[in-house]
One Martini backbone bead per residue (centre of mass of N, CA, C, O) as a GRO file, in nm:
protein
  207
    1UNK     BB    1   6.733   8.615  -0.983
    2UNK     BB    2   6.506   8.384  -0.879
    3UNK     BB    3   6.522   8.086  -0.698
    4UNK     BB    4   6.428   7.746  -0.736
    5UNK     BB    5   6.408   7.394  -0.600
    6UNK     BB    6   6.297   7.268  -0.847
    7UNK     BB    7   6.277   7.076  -1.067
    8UNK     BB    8   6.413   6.998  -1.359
    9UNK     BB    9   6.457   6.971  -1.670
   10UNK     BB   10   6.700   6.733  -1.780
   11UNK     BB   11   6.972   6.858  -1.946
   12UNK     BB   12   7.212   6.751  -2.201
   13UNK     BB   13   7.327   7.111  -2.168
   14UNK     BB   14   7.451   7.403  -2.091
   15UNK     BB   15   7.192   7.518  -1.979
   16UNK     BB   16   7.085   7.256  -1.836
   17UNK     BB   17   7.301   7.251  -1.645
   18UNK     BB   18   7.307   7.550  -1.515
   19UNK     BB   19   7.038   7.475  -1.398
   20UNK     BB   20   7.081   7.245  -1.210
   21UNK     BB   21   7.279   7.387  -1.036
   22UNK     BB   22   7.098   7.604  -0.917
   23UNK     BB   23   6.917   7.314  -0.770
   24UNK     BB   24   7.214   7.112  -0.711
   25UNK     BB   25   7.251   6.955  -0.975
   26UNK     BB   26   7.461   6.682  -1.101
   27UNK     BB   27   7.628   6.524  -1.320
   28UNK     BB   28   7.686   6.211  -1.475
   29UNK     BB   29   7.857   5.921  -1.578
   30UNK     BB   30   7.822   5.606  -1.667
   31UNK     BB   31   8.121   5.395  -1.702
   32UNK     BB   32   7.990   5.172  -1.866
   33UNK     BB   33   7.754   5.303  -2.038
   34UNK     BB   34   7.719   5.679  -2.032
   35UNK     BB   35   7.498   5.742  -1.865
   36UNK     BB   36   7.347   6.026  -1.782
   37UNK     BB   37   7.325   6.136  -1.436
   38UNK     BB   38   7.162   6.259  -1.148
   39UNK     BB   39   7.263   6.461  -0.888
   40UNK     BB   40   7.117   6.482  -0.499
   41UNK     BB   41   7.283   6.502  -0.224
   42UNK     BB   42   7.222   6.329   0.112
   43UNK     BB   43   7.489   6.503   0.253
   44UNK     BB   44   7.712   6.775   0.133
   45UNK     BB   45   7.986   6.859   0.005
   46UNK     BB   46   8.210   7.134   0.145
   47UNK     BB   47   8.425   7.401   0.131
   48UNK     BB   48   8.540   7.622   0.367
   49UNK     BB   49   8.676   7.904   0.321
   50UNK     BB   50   8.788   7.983   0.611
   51UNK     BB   51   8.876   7.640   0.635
   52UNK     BB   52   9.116   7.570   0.554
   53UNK     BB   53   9.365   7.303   0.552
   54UNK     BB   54   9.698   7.354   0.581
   55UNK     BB   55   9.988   7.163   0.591
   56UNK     BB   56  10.292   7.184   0.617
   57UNK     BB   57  10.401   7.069   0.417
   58UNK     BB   58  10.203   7.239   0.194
   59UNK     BB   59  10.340   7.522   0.307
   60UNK     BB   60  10.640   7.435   0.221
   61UNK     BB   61  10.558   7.414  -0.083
   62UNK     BB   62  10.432   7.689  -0.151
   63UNK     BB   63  10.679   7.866  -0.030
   64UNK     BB   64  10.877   7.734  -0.283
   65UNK     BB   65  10.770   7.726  -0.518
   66UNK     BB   66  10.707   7.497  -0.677
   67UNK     BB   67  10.442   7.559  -0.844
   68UNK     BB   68  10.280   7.735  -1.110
   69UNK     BB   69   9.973   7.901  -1.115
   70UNK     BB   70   9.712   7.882  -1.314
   71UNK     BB   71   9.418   8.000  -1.538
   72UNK     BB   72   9.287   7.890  -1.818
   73UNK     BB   73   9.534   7.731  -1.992
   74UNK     BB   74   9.396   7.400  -1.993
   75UNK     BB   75   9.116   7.296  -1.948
   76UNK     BB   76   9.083   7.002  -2.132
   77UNK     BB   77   9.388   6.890  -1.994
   78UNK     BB   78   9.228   6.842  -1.719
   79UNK     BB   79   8.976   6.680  -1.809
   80UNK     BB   80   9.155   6.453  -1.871
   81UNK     BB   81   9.286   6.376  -1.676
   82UNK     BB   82   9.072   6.292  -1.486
   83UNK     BB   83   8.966   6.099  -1.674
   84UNK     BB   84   9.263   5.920  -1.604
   85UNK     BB   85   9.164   5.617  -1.450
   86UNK     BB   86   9.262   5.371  -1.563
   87UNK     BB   87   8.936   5.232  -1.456
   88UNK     BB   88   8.738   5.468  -1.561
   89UNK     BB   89   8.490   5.725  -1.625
   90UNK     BB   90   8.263   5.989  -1.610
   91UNK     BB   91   8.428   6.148  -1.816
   92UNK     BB   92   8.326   6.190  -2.081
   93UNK     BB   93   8.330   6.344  -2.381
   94UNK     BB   94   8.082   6.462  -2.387
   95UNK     BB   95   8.173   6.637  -2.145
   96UNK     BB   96   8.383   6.784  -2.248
   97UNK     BB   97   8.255   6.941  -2.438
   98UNK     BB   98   8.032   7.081  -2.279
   99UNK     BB   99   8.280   7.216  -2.055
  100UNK     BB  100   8.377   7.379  -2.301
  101UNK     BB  101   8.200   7.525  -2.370
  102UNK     BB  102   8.157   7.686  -2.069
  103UNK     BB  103   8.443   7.792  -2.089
  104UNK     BB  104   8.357   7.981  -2.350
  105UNK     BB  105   8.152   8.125  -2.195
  106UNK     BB  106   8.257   8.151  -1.891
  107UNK     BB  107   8.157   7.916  -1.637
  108UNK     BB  108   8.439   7.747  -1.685
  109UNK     BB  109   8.737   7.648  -1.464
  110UNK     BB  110   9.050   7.631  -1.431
  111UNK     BB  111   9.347   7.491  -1.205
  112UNK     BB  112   9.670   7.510  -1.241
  113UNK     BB  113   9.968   7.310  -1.184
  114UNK     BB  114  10.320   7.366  -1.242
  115UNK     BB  115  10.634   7.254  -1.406
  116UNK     BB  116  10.867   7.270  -1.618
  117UNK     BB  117  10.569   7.343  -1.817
  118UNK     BB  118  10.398   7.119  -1.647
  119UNK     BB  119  10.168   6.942  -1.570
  120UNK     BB  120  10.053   6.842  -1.211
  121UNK     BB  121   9.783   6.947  -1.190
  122UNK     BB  122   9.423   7.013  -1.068
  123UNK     BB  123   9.103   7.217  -1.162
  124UNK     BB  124   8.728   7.204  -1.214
  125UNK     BB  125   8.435   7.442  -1.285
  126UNK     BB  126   8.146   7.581  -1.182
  127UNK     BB  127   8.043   7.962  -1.196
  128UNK     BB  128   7.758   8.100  -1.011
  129UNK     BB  129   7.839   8.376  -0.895
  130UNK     BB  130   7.910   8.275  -0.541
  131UNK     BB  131   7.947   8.012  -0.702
  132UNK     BB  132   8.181   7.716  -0.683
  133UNK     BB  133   8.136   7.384  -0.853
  134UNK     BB  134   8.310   7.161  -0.835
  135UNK     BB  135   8.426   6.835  -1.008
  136UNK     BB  136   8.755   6.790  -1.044
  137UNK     BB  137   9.074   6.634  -0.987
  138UNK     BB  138   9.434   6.613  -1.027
  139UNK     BB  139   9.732   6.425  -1.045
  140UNK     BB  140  10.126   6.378  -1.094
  141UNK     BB  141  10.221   6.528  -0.836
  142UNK     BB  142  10.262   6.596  -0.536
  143UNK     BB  143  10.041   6.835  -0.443
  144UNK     BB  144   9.896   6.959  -0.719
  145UNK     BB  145   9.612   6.989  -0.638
  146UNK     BB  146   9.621   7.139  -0.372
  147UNK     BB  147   9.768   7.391  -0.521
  148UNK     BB  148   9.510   7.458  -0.659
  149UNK     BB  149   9.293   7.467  -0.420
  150UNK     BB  150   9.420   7.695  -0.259
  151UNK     BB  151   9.409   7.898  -0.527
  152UNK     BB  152   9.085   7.895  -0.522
  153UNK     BB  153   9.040   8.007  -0.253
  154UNK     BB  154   9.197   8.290  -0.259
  155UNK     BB  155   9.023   8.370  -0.487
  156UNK     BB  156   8.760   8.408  -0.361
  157UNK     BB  157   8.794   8.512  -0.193
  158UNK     BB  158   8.878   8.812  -0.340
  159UNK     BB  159   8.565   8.802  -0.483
  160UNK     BB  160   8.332   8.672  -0.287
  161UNK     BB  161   8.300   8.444  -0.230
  162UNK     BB  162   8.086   8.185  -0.065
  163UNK     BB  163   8.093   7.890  -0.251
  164UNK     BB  164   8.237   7.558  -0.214
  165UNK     BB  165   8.143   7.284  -0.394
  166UNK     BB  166   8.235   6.917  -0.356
  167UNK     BB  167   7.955   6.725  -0.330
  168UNK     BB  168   8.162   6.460  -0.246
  169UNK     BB  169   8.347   6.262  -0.069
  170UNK     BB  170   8.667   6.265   0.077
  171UNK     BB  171   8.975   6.240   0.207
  172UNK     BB  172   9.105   6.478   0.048
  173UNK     BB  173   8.911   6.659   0.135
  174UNK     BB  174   8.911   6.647   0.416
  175UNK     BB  175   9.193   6.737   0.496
  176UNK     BB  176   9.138   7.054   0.388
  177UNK     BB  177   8.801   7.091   0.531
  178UNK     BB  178   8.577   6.926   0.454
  179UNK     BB  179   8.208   6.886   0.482
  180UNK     BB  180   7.921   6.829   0.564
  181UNK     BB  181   7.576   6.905   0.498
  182UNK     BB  182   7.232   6.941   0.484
  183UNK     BB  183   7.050   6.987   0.188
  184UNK     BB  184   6.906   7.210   0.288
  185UNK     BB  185   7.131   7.408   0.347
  186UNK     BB  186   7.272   7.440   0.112
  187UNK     BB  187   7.035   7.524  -0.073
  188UNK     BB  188   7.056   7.838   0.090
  189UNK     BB  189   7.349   7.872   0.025
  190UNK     BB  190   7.332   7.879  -0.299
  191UNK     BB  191   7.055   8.073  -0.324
  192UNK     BB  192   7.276   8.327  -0.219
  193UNK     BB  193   7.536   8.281  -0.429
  194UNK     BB  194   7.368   8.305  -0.711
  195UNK     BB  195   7.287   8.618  -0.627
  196UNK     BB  196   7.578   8.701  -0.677
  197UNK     BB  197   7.798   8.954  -0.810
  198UNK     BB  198   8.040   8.769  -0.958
  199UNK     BB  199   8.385   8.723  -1.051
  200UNK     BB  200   8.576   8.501  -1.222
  201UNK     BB  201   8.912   8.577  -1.260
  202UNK     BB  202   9.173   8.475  -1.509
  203UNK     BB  203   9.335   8.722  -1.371
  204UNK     BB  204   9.606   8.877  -1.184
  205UNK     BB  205   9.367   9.118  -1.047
  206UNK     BB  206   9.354   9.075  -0.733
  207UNK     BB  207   9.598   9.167  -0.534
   0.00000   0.00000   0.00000
């Protein structure tokens, strides 16, 4: 199907939600009202999967296999971590809620950090197409949500997409090689990546 990037009409909805992301546009609640906003910000922060930086440190931490990484078993823990920033956050209960309807029907997916049996980071986000949209990660121990970040790429990689969109800047990702690039090509990068026929697969199966 050919996608424009004409706004839609914007519902906080499954369905609404998943057009939204199609043209480009991600949802937020206000941290204080609970009013969910809709954002198309420019320019656009994304992390090219060829160009992902991973420092020594952190290459040290994963080769000795200090953490466990799974994919989409505790999907709901992830959203909640994130959302526990002890001064309010964006991600309000609607959305746990509706992000976990997209996640049983197959669309929102978590990667996720374990240590000794537990969560110790993660993130997660919606695949549409080659395109994987990040919405947030947490950490509670050093390192375990970069660890998670790192298995999420070599997935893409290894599955074919093509676009992991970071939506905005933090120093966090800029770390790991996250870049700005302007609004218009981004359309055209994400354009290209939800026309492709990609399957993020949450067993490994792809080694």
């Amino acid at each position: 199907m050919i996608y424009d990037f004409t706004i839609p009409a914007l519902e906080f909805t499954p369905v609404g939600v998943l057009n939204a992301y199609r043209c480009g546009i991600f949802p937020m609640s206000d941290e204080v009202t609970g009013e969910i906003e809709w954002y198309l910000p420019d320019p656009r922060t994304i992390l090219p999967l060829e160009e992902l930086h991973i420092s020594r440190r952190l290459a040290r931490t994963i080769r000795k296999g200090a953490f466990e990484v799974r994919v989409d078993t505790e999907f709901e823990e992830v959203m909640s971590a994130c959302a526990d920033r002890g001064e309010g956050s964006w991600i309000s209960e609607e959305f746990v809620e509706l992000y976990s309807e997209l996640h049983r029907t197959g669309w929102a997916h978590s990667v996720e950090s374990w240590r000794d049996g537990k969560l110790a980071g993660g993130l997660y986000g919606v695949a549409i197409g080659g395109a994987f949209l990040g919405e947030s990660m947490f950490h509670w121990e050093t390192d375990a949500s970069k660890v998670a970040l790192v298995a999420l790429v070599e997935r893409l990689r290894k599955q074919g997409f093509d676009l992991l969109d970071a939506q905005l800047p933090s120093s966090h990702l800029t770390s790991l090689g996250a870049i700005q690039i302007p609004a218009g090509r981004y359309e055209k990068l994400l354009s290209r990546a939800i026309r492709m026929e990609c399957e993020f697969k949450t067993m490994d199966d792809i080694r």
